[in-house]
C-alpha positions, 0 to 999 in steps of 0.5 A: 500500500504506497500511499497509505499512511502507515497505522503506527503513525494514525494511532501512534498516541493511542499505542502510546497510552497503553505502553506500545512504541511505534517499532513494536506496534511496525512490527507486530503489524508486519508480522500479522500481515505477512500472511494474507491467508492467515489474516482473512482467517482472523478477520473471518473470526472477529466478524463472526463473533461482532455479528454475534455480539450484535444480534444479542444487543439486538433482541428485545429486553426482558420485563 
């Protein structure tokens, strides 16, 4: 992605705050995304469970 910012640099304060530094943050996400296969699994997985999640906050409440 040439023209993209990279996303240590977006959200470089919020790592920041919970002890994260920019290299960690490049590396982890280098790590994740050297296997494209491997990351739609993962993604797959979150999408899932948010699905999930939000056809439960969906159903009426209970009297």
């Amino acid at each position: 992605m040439g023209d993209s910012i990279p996303v240590w640099e977006v959200y470089g304060g919020t790592f920041a705050r919970y002890g994260y530094t920019s290299d960690q943050v490049a590396r982890s996400y280098d790590y994740y995304h050297a296997d494209p296969k491997g990351m739609v699994a993962r993604y797959e997985v979150i999408m899932d469970s948010l699905k999930a999640r939000t056809h439960q906050l969906s159903r009426p409440l209970e009297p």
